[in-house]
MARKE-911829 format. One record per residue (C-alpha): residue in three letters; z, x, y. Coordinates in nm, 4 decimals. Layout:
N
R  ALA  Z  X  Y
...
! end
This chain:
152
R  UNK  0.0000  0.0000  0.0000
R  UNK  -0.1017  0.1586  0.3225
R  UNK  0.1424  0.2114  0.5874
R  UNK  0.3577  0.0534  0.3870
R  UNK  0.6859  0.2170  0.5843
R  UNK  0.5047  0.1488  0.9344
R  UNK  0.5071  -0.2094  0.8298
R  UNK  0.8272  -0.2414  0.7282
R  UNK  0.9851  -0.0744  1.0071
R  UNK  0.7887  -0.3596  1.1952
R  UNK  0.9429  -0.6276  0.9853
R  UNK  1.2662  -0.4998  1.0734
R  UNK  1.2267  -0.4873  1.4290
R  UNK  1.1319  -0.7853  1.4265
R  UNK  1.4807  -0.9176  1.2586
R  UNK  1.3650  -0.9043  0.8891
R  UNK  1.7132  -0.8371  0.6879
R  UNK  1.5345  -0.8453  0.3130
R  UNK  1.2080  -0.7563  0.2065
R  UNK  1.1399  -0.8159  -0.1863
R  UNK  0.8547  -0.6436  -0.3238
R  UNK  0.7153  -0.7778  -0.6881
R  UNK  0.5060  -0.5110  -0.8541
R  UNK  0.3383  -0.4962  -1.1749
R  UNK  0.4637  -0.1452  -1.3589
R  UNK  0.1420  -0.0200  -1.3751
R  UNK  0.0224  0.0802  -1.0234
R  UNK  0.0569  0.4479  -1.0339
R  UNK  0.0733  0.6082  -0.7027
R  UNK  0.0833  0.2863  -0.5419
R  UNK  0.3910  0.1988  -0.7151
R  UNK  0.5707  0.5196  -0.6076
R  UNK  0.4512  0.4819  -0.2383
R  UNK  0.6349  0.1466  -0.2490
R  UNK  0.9370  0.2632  -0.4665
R  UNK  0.9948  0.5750  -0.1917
R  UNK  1.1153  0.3177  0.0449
R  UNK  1.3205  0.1016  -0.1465
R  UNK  1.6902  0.0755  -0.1028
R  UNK  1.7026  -0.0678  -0.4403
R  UNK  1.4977  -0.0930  -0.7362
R  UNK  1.5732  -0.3679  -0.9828
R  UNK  1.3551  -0.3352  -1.3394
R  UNK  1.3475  -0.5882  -1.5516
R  UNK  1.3195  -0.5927  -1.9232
R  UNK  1.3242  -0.8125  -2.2326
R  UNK  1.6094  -0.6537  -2.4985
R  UNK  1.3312  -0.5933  -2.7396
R  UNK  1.2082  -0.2000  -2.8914
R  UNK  0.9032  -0.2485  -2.7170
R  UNK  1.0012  -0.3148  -2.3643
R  UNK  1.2519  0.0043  -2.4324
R  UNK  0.9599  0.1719  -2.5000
R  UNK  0.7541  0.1132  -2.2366
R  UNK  0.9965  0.1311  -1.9480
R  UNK  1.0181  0.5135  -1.9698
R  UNK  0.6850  0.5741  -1.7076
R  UNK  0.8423  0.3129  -1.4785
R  UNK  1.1604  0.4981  -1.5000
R  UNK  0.9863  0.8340  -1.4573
R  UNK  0.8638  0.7075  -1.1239
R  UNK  1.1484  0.5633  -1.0259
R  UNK  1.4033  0.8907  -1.0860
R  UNK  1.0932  1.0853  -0.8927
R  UNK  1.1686  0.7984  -0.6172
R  UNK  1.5457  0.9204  -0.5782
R  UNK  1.6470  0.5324  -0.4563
R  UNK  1.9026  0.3615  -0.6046
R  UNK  1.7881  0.0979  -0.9597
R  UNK  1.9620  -0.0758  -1.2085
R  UNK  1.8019  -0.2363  -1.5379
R  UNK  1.8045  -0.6384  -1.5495
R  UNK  1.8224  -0.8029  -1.8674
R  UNK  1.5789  -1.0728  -1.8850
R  UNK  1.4573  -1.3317  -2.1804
R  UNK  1.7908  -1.2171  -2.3754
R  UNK  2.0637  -1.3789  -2.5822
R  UNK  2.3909  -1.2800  -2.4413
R  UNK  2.5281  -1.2954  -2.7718
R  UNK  2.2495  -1.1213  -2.9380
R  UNK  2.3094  -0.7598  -3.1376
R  UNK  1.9778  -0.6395  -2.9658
R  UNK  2.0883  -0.7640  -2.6273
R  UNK  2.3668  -0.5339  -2.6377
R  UNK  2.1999  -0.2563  -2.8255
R  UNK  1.9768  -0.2528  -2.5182
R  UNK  2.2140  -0.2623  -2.2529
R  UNK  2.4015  0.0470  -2.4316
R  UNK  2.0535  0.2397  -2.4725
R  UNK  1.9409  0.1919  -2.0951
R  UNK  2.2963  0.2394  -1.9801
R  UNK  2.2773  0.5921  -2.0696
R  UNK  1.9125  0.6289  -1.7898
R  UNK  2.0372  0.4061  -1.5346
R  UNK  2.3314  0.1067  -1.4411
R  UNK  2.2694  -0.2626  -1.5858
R  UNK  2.3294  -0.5683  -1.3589
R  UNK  2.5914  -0.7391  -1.5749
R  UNK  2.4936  -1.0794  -1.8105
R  UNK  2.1759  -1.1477  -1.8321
R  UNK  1.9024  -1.3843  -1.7932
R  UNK  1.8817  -1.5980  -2.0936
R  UNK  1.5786  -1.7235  -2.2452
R  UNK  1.5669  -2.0790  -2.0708
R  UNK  1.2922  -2.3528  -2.0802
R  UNK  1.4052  -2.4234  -1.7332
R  UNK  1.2926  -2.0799  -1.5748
R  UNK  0.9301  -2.1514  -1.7259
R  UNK  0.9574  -2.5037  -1.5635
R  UNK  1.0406  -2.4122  -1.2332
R  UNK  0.7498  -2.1570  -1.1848
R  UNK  0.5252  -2.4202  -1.2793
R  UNK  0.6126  -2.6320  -1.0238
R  UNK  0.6819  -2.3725  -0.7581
R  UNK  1.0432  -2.3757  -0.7662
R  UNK  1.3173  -2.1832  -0.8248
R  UNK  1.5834  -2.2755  -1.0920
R  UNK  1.8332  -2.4192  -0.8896
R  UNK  1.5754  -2.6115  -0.6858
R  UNK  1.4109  -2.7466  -1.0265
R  UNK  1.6898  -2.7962  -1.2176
R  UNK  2.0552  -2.7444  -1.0401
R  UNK  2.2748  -2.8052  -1.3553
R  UNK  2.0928  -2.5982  -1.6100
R  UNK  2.3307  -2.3119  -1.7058
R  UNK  2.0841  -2.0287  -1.6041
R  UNK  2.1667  -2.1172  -1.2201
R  UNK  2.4876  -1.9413  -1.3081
R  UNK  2.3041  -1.6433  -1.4582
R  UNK  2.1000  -1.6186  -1.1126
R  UNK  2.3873  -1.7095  -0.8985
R  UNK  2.5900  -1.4302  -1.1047
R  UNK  2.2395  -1.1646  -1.0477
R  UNK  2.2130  -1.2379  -0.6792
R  UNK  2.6213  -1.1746  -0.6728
R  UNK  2.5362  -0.8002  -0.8020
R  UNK  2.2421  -0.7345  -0.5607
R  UNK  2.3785  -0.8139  -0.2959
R  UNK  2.7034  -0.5685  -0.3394
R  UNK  2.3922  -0.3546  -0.4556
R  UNK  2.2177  -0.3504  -0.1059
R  UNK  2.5272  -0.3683  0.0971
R  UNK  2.6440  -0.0128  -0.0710
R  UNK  2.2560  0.0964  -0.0216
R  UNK  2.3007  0.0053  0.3419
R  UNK  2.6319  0.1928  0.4108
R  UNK  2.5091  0.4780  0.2389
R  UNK  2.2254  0.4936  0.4884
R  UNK  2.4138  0.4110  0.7621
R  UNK  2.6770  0.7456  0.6495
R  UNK  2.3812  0.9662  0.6345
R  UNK  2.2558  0.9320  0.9875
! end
């Protein structure tokens, strides 16, 4: 993404507090360019052997990106053996936002009607599971932010 920091710095003069950037894990330099200004990196995975497997380019770039990440469990059962057996593996590369999000009909529904979760569906259990996410980015940025703020 071109100028990516240029625009940013624009956003935030302009009084944007949060900028989320989706990316697909396969854009090579691009992805780097846009992981070099992150404050935080958040990579999800399924708790299978062959998201574990693939994840180690993505985490290559991101270590060469020096900003702060954490692994999100996605598509898991909490109470799964694998679910854990996953957490445990990528806790030794990087932190792991605590629970996870479970595999839910109601995640699949939302998207489909261009909703989020709790907009689609406010008593389905997985608004908890987001609620309980959102609760460990947001500590996540606000550390991200004082760090900066300590380093100037």
């Amino acid at each position: 993404m071109p100028n990516l920091a240029a625009q940013l710095e624009l956003l935030a003069h302009e009084g944007t507090d949060l900028v989320i950037i989706d990316t697909p894990p396969s854009l090579g330099e691009a992805l780097l360019d846009i992981l070099r200004v992150a404050d935080l990196i958040l990579i999800p995975l399924k708790p299978s052997g062959f998201d574990l497997l693939a994840v180690g380019p993505t985490l290559d770039l991101v270590d060469e990106s020096r900003a702060r990440h954490a692994f999100v469990m996605t598509d898991a059962n909490p109470r799964a053996k694998s679910t854990a057996s996953a957490r445990e593996e990528l806790a030794k590369h990087a932190p792991v936002a605590p629970g996870a999000l479970s595999t839910r009909d109601g995640y699949r529904s939302a998207v489909g009607h261009g909703k989020t979760l709790p907009e689609f569906d406010p008593k389905n259990p997985g608004v908890g599971e987001v609620a309980a996410l959102w609760s460990y980015v947001s500590t996540q940025l606000r550390k991200s932010a004082r760090l900066a703020t300590n380093n100037h």
